[in-house]
Structure formats: structure tokens, C-alpha cells
C-alpha positions as CSV (number, residue, x, y, z in Angstrom):
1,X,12.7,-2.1,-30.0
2,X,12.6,-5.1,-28.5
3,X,9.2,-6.4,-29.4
4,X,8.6,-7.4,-33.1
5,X,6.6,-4.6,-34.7
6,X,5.4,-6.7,-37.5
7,X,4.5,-5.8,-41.2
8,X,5.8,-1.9,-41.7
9,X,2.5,0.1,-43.5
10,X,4.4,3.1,-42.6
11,X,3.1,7.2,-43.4
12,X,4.6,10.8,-43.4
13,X,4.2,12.6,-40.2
14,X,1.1,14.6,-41.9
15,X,-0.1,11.9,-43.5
16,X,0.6,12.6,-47.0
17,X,3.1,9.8,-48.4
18,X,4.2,6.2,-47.4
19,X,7.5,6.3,-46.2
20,X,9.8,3.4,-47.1
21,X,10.4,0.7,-44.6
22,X,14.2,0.7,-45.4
23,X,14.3,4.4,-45.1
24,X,12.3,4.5,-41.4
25,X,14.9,1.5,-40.3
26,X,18.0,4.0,-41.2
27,X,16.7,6.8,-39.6
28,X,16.1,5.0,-36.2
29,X,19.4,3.5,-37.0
30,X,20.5,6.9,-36.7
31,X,18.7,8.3,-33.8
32,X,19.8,5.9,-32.1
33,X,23.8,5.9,-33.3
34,X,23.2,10.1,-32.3
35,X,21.9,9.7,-28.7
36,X,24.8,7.3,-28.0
37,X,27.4,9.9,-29.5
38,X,25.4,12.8,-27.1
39,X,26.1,10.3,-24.1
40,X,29.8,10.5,-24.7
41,X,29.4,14.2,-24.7
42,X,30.5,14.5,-28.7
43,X,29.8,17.8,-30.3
44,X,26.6,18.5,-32.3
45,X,29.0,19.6,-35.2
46,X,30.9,15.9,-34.8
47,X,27.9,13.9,-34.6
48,X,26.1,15.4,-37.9
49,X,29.5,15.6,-40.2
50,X,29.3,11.8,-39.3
51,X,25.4,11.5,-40.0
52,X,26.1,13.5,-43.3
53,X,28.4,10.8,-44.0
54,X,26.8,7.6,-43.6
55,X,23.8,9.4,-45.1
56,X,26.4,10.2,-48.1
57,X,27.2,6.5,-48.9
58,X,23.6,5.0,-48.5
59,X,22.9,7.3,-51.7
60,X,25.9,6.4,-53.1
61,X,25.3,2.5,-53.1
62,X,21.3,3.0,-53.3
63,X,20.8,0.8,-50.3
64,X,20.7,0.1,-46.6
65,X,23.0,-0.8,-43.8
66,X,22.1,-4.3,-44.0
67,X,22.8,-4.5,-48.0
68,X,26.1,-2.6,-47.4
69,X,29.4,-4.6,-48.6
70,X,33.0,-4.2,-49.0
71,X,33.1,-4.1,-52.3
72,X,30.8,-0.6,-52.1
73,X,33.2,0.5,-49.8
74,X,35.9,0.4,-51.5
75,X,34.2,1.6,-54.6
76,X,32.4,4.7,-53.1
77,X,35.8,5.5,-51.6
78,X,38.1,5.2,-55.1
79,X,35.6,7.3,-56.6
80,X,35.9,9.9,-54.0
81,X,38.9,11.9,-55.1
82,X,39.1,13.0,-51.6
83,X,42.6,13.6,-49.6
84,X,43.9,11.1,-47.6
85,X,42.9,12.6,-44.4
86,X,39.2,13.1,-45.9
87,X,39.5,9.4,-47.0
88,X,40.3,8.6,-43.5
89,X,37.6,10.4,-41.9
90,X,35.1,9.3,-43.9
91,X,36.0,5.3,-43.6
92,X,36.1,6.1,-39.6
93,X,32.8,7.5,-39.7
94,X,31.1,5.0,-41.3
95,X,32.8,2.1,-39.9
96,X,31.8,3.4,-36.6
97,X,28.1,3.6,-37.7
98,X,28.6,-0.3,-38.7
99,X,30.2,-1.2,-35.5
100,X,27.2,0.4,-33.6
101,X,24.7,-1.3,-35.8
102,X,26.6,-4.7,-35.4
103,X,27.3,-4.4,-31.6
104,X,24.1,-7.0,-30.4
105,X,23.9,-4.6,-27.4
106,X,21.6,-2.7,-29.1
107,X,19.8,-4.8,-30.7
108,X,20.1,-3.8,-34.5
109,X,21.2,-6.9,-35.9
110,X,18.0,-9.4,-35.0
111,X,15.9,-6.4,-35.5
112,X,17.3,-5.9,-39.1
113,X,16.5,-9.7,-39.3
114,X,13.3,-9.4,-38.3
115,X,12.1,-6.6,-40.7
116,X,14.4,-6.7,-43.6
117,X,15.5,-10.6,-43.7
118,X,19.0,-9.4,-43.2
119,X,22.1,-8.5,-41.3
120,X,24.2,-5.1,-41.2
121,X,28.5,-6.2,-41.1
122,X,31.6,-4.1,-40.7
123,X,33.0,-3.0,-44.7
124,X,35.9,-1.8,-43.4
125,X,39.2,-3.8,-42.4
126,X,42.5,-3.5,-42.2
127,X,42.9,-4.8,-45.7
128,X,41.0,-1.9,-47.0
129,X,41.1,1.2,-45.1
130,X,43.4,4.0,-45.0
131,X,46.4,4.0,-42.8
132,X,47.9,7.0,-40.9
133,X,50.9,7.7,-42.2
134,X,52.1,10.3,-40.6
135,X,51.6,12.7,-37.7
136,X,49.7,15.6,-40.2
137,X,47.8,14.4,-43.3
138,X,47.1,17.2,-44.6
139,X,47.6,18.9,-48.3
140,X,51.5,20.0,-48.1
141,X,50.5,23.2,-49.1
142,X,48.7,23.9,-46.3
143,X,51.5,22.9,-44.1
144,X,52.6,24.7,-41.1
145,X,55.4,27.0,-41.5
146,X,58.9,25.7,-40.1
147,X,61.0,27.2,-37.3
148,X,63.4,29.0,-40.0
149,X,60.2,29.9,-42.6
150,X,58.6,31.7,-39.8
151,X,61.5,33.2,-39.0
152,X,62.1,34.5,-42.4
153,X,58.5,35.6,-42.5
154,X,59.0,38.0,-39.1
155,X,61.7,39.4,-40.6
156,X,60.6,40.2,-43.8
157,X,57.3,41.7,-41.9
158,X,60.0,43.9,-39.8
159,X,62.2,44.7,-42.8
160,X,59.0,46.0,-44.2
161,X,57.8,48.4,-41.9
162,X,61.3,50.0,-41.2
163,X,62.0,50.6,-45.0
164,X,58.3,52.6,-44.7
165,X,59.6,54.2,-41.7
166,X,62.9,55.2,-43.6
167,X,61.2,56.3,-46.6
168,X,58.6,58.3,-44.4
169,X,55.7,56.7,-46.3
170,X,52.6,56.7,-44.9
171,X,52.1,52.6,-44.7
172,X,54.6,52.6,-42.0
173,X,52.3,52.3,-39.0
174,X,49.8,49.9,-40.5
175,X,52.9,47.8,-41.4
176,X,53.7,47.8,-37.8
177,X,50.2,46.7,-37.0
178,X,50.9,43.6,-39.3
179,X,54.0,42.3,-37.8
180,X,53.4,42.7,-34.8
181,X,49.7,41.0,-35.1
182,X,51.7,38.1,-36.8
183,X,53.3,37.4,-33.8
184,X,50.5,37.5,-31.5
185,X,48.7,34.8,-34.0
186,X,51.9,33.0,-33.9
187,X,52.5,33.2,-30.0
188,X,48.9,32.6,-28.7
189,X,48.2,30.4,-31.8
190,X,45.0,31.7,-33.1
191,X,43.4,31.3,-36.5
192,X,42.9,33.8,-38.8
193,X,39.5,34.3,-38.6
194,X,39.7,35.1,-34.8
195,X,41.8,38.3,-35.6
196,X,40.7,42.1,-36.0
197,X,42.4,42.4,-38.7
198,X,42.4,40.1,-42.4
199,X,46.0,39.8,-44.4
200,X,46.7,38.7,-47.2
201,X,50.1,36.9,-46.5
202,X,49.0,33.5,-46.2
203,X,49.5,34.0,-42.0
204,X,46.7,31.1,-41.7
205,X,49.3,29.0,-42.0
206,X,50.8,30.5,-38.5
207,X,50.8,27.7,-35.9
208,X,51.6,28.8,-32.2
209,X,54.5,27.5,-30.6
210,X,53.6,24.3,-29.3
211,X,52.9,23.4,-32.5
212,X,56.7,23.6,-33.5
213,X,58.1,22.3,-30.6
């Protein structure tokens, strides 16, 4: 990358269409930004949610990395409609993408020069990114339940299965099943989706006990 590569005539693999020179820049832009996330060991899930981002705003703006300003930013992200924890996820994504453009160790910024007459900068400050506010940010209605909610929960789930028991129904035993697979989600904190069994009594919102502390 070092070496100036002169005037881009750039194909398709097969042959079949030119291919943009801003387009080609990205992409090695993001080659590269994925090999240095693989050297710090970052999850192939991670790495392309981030990808999918960056990848998200070029179409929004209808530019490249070295067009990119604040004022898109702050646009793209207004428009969003997103939570605040999406909001912050996405800024941190991107804003990491700038800062590996920018950082002259790997050599983005003179090549950018050299190919497109301009410079990639950081869009995101301090003045314009999203704070965190708090330890969750997530929607309060998908809140963890409290000490005294879970407890009221449990004991609903046990008054259940002994007025079945009482009554001699038949959903005693499968009652049973439920509360006591509540409080193995609860105590070993798994998710929903790792259990046997599917409920419908909002127990995703279980958290195990270190959660609660």
C-alpha cells in the first residue's frame, strides 16, 4: 500500500463491470479495518455488525470515508429512530472505523490523498455523541425483573401448581415443570432460547443472580 498505484481503471473480478475507484478504496478500507479486529481476537459476529454499519452510513450520506462529516453524522443518526443503546453502538462503530482510517500507522490517510485528493477525519466528538447514562440502556420494558418481582413471580408459579394439585386437575405436573424450570433459568442465568421447554410468561426477562446482586 505503500507504493502509489497510480490512475484506478479498475474491473469486476470476471471482468464484466468497472468498479468504482471510491467503492475499491472502502472495501480495502475494510479489509484492512477486519484483519486488525481478527488480531485482537474479536468475534466474526462483532466484526461484521460493525462492517454492516459503516457500510450502513456510506449509503446513507452517498459518499466515502474521506467525504464523511459531522454534520452527516449527526443527521444519519437523528434520522435513525434508534434506542439509545443502538444510537450508541452505532456512533462507536463507526467512530472506530474513522479512527482506524485516521491512525497514520496504517497508512490510509496519504493514501486517500493520493487517490482521491482527500483526507478521512473523526465525525464523532464529545459534543455530538451519545453518553452512557446509566449502567443498562436498554428499553424499560425489557428490564430485568427486581429482587421482590421475581419473587412474586416464583410464587405465583408455586401457587399455581398446588391449586392444580388441590383441584386434582391434570396441569398439575406440567405446572411443576414450569416453576421449577423458572428457577433453574433464574439460578444458572440462561436465556430462554437455551431451554427444553418455551413459556409464555415473559421468563426472558429472568436474569441469574449475579445479575441482582
Amino acid at each position: 500500500m505503500g507504493a502509489r498505484r497510480g490512475t484506478l481503471a479498475l474491473v469486476a473480478a470476471d471482468g464484466s463491470a468497472p468498479v468504482s475507484p471510491g467503492a475499491a478504496l472502502l472495501e480495502e478500507m475494510l479489509a484492512g479495518w477486519r484483519r486488525q479486529q481478527q488480531a485482537r481476537r474479536l468475534t466474526v459476529r462483532l466484526i461484521g455488525e460493525r462492517e454492516r454499519v459503516v457500510r450502513q452510513f456510506a449509503e446513507f450520506t452517498g459518499g466515502w470515508p474521506w467525504q464523511w462529516t459531522a454534520a452527516q453524522a449527526e443527521a444519519w443518526v437523528a434520522s435513525g429512530g434508534w434506542a439509545h443503546s443502538t444510537v450508541r453502538s452505532y456512533q462507536g462503530a463507526l467512530a472506530l472505523f474513522l479512527e482506524y482510517v485516521c491512525d497514520p500507522r496504517y497508512g490510509w490517510v496519504s493514501e486517500c490523498e493520493q487517490r482521491a485528493g482527500a483526507v478521512p477525519v473523526q465525525v464523532f466528538h464529545e459534543r455530538n455523541t451519545a453518553a452512557h447514562v446509566c449502567e443498562r440502556e436498554g428499553r424499560p420494558g425489557r428490564r430485568p425483573l427486581t429482587r421482590a418481582e421475581l419473587q412474586a413471580f416464583f410464587d405465583a408459579a408455586d401457587d399455581h401448581v398446588e391449586k392444580a394439585a388441590g383441584a386434582r386437575r391434570k396441569g398439575w405436573l406440567a405446572g411443576f415443570r414450569d416453576a421449577t424450570l423458572f428457577k433453574v433459568v433464574y439460578g444458572w442465568g440462561l436465556f430462554s432460547g437455551v431451554c427444553p421447554v418455551r413459556w409464555k410468561l415473559g421468563s426472558s426477562r429472568l436474569c441469574s443472580s449475579k445479575a441482582v446482586g
